[in-house]
PyMOL commands that place a pseudoatom at each C-alpha (Angstrom):
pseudoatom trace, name=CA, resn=UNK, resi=1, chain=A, elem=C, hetatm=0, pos=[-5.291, -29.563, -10.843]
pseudoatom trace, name=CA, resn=UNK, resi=2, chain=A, elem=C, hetatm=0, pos=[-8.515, -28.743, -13.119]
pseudoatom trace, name=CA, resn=UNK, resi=3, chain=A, elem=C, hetatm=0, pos=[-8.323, -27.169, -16.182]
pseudoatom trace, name=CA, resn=UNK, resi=4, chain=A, elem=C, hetatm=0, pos=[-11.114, -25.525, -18.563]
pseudoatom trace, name=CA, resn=UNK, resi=5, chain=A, elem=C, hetatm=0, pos=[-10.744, -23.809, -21.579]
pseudoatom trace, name=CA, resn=UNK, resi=6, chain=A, elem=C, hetatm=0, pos=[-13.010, -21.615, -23.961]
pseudoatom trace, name=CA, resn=UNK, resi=7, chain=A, elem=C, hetatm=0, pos=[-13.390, -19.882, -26.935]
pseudoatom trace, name=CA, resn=UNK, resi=8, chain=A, elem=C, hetatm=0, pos=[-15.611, -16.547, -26.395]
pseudoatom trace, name=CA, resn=UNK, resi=9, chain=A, elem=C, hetatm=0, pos=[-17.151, -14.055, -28.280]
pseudoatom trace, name=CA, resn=UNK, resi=10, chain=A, elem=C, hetatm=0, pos=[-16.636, -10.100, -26.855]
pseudoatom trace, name=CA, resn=UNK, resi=11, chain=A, elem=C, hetatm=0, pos=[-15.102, -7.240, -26.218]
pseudoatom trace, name=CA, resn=UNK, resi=12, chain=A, elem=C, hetatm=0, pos=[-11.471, -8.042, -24.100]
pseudoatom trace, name=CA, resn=UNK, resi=13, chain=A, elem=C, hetatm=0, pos=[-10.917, -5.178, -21.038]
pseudoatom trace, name=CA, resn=UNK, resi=14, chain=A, elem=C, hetatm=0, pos=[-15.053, -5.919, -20.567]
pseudoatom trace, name=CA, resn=UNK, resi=15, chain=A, elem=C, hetatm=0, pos=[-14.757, -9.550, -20.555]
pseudoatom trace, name=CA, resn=UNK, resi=16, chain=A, elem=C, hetatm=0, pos=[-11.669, -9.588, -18.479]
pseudoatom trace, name=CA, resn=UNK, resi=17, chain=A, elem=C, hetatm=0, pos=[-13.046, -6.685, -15.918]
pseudoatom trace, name=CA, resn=UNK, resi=18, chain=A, elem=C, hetatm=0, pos=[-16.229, -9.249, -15.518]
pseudoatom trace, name=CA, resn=UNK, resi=19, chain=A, elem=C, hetatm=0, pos=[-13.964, -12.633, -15.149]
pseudoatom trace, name=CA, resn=UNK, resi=20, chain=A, elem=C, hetatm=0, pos=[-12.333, -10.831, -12.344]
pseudoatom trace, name=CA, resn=UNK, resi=21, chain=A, elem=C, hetatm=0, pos=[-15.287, -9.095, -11.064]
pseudoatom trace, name=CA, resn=UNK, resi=22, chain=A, elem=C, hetatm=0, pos=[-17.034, -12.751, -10.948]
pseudoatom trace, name=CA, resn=UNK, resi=23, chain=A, elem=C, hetatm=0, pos=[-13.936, -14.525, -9.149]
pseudoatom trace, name=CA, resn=UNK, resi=24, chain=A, elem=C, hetatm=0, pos=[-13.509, -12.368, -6.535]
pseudoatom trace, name=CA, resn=UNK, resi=25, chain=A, elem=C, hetatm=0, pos=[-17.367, -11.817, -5.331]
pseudoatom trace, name=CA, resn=UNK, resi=26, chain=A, elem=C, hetatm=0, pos=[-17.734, -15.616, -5.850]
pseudoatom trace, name=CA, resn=UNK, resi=27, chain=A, elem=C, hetatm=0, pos=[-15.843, -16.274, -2.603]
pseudoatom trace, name=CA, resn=UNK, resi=28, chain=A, elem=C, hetatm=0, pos=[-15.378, -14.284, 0.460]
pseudoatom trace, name=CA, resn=UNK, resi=29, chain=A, elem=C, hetatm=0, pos=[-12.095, -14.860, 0.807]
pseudoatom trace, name=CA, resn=UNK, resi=30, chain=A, elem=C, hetatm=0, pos=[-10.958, -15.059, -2.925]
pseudoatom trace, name=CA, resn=UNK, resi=31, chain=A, elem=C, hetatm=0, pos=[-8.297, -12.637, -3.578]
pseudoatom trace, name=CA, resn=UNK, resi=32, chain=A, elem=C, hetatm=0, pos=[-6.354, -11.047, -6.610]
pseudoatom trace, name=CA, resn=UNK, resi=33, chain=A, elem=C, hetatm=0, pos=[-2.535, -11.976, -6.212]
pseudoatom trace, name=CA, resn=UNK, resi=34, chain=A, elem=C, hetatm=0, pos=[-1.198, -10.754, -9.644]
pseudoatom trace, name=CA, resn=UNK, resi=35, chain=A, elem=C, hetatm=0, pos=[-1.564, -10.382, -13.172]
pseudoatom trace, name=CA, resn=UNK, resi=36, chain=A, elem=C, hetatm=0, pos=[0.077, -9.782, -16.610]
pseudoatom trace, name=CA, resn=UNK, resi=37, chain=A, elem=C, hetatm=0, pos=[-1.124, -8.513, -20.042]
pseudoatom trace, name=CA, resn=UNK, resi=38, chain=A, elem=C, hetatm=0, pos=[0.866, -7.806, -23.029]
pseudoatom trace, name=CA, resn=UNK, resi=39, chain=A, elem=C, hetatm=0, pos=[-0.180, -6.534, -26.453]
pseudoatom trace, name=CA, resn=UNK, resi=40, chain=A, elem=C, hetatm=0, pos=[1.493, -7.284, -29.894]
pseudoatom trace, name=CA, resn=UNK, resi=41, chain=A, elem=C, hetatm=0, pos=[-0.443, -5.240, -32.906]
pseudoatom trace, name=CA, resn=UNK, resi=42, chain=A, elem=C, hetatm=0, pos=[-3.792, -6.734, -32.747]
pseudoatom trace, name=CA, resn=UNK, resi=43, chain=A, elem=C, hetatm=0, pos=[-3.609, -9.666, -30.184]
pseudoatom trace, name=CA, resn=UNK, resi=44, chain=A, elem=C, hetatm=0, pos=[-3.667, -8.916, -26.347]
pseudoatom trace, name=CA, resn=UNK, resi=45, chain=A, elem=C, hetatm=0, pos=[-2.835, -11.402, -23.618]
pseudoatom trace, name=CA, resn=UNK, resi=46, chain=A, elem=C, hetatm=0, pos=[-3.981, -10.927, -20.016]
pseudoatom trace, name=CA, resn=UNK, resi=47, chain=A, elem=C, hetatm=0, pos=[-2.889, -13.466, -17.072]
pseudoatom trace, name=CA, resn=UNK, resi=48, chain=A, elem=C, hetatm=0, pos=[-4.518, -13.201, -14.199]
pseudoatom trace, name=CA, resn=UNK, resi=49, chain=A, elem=C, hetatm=0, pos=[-3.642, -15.283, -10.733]
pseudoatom trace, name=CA, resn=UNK, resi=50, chain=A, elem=C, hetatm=0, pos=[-6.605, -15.351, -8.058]
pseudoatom trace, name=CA, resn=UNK, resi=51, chain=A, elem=C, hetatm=0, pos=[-6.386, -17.630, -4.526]
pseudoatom trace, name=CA, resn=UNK, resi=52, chain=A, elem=C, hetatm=0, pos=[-9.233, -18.391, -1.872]
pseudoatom trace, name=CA, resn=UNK, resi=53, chain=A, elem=C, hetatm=0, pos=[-9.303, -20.570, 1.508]
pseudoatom trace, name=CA, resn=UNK, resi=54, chain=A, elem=C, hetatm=0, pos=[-10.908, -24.278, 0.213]
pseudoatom trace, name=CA, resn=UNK, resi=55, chain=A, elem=C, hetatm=0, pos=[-13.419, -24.766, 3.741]
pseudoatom trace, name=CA, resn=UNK, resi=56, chain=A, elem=C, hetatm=0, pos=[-13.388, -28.699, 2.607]
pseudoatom trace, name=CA, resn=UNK, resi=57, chain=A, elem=C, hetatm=0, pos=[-9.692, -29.218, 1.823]
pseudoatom trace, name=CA, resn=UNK, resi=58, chain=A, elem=C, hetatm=0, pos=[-9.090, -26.499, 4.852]
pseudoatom trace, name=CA, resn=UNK, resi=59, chain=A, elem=C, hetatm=0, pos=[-6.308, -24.748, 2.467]
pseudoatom trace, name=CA, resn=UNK, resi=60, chain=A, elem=C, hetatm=0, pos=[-5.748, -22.323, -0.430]
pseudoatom trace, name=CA, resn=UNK, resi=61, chain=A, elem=C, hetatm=0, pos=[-6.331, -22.666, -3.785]
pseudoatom trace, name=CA, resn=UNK, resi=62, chain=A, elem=C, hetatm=0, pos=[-4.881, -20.946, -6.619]
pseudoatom trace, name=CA, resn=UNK, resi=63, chain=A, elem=C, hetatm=0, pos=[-6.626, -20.392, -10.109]
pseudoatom trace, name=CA, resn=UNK, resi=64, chain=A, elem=C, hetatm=0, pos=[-4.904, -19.035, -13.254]
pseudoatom trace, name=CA, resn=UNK, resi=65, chain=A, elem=C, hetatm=0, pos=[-6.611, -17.481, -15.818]
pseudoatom trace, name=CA, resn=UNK, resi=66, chain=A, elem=C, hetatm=0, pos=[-5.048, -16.829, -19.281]
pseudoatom trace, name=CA, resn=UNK, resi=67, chain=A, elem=C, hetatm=0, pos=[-7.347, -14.285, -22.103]
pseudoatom trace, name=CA, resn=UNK, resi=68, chain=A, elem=C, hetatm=0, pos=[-5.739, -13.785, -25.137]
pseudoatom trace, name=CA, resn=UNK, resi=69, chain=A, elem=C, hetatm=0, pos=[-7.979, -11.532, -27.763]
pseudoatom trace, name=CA, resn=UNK, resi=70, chain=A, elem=C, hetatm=0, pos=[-7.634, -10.496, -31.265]
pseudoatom trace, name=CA, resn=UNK, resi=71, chain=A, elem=C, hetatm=0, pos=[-10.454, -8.131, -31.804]
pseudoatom trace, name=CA, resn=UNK, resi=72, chain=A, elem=C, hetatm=0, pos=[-13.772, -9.734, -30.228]
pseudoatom trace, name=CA, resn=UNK, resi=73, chain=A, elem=C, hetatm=0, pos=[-12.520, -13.665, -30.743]
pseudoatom trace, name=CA, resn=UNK, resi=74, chain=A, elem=C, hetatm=0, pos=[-11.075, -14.343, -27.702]
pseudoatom trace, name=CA, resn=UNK, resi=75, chain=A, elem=C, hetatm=0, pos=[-9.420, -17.855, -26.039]
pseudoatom trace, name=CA, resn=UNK, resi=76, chain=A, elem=C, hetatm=0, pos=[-9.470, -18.374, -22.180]
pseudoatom trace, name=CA, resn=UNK, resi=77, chain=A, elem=C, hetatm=0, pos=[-7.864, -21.147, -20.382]
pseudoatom trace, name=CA, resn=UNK, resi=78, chain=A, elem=C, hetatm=0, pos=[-8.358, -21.567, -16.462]
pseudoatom trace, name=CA, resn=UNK, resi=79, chain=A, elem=C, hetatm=0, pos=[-6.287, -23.768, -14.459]
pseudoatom trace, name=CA, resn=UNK, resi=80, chain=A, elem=C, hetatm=0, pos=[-6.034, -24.351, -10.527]
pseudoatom trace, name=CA, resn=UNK, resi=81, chain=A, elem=C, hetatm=0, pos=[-4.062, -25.953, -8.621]
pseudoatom trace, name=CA, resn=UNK, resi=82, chain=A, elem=C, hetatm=0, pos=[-3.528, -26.428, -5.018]
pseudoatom trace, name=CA, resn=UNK, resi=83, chain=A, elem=C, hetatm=0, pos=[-6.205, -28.390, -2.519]
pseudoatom trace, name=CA, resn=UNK, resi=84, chain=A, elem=C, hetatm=0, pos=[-5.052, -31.325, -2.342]
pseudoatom trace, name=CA, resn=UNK, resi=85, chain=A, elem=C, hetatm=0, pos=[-4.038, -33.072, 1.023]
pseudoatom trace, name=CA, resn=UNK, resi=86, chain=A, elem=C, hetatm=0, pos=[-0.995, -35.781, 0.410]
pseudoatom trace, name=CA, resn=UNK, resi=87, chain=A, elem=C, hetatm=0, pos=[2.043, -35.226, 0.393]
pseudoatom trace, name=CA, resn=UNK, resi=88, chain=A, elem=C, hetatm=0, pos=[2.906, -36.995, -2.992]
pseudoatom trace, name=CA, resn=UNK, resi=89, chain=A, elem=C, hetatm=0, pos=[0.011, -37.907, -4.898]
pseudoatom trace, name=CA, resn=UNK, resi=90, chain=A, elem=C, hetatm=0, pos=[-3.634, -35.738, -5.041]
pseudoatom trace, name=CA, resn=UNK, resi=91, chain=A, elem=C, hetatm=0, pos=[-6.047, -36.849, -3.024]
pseudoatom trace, name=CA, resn=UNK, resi=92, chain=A, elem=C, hetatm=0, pos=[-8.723, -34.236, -2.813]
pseudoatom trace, name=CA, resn=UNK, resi=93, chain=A, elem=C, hetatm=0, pos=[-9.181, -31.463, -5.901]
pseudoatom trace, name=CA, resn=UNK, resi=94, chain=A, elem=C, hetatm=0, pos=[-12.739, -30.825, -4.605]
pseudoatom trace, name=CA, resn=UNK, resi=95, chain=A, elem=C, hetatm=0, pos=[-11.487, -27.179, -3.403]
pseudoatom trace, name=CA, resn=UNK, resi=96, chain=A, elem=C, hetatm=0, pos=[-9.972, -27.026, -7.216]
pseudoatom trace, name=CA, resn=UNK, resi=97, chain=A, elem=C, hetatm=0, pos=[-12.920, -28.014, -8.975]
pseudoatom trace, name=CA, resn=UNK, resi=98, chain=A, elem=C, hetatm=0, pos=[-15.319, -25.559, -6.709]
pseudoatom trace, name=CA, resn=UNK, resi=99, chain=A, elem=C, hetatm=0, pos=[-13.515, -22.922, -7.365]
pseudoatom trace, name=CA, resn=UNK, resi=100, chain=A, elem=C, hetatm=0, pos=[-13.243, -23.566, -11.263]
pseudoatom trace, name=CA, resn=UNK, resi=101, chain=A, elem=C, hetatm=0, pos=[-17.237, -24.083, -11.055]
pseudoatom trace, name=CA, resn=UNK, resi=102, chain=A, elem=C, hetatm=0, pos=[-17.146, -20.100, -9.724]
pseudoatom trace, name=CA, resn=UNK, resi=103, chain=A, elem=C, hetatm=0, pos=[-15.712, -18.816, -13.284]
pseudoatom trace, name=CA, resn=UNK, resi=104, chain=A, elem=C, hetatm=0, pos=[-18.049, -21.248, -15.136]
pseudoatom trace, name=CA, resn=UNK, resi=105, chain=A, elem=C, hetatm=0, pos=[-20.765, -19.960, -13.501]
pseudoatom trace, name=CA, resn=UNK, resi=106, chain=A, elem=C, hetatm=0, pos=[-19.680, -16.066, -14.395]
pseudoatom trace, name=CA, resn=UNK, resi=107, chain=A, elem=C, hetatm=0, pos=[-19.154, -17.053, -17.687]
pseudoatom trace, name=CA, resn=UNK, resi=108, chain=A, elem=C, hetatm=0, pos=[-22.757, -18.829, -18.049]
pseudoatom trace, name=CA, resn=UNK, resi=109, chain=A, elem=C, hetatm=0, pos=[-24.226, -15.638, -16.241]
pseudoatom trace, name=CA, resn=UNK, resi=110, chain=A, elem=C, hetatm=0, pos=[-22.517, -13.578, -18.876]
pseudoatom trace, name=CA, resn=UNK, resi=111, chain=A, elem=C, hetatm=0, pos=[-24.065, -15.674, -21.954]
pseudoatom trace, name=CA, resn=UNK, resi=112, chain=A, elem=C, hetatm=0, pos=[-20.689, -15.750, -23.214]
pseudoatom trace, name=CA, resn=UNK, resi=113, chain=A, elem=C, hetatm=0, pos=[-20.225, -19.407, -23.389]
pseudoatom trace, name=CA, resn=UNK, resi=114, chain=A, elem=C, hetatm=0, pos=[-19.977, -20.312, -27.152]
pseudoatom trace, name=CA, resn=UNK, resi=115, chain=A, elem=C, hetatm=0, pos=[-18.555, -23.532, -26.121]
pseudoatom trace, name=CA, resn=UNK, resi=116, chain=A, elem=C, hetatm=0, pos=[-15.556, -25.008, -24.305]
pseudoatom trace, name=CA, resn=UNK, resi=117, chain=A, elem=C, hetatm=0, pos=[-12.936, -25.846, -26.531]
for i in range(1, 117): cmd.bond("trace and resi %d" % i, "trace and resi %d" % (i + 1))
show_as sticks, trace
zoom trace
């Protein structure tokens, strides 16, 4: 498992569209398996579950990503999981960590960064 989390600055339904946008054309074979959002007066939540085929770990991977907004503060938190190759302990997050380095990268690209938290 690898975990990242940020505070950002922007508006939400752009910021999410270009997380999403950035995941999936990061990877050929990174896919959108489901999501959730919920609203409650001003704050919104959005979870969002994405998988692609790790070539080094020769499996899938799964990344969760969690947005919550109020107005144009927002809080993301990105975890994935999956990768590794034991069968009880984790020997090999490379595939996790690669494809955590995709949504850092969007995020970067998208001068959004205001730092991770």
């Amino acid at each position: 498992m690898a975990k990242r989390e940020w505070r950002l600055t922007g508006d939400f339904d752009r910021v999410l569209e270009a997380l999403s946008d950035g995941v999936l054309n990061g990877s050929l074979s990174a896919s959108f398996e489901d999501g959730s959002d919920y609203s409650s007066g001003e704050v919104r939540c959005a979870v969002r579950v994405f998988e692609r085929y790790s070539v080094f770990g020769g499996n899938r991977v799964s990344m969760n990503l969690t947005l919550v907004g109020r107005g144009e503060e927002l809080f993301l938190s990105a975890i994935t999981a999956g990768g590794s190759q034991a069968a009880f302990f984790k020997m090999n997050t490379v595939g996790e960590e690669s494809f955590l380095d995709t949504l850092v990268q969007v995020i970067r690209e998208l001068g959004l960064d205001t730092g991770e938290w």
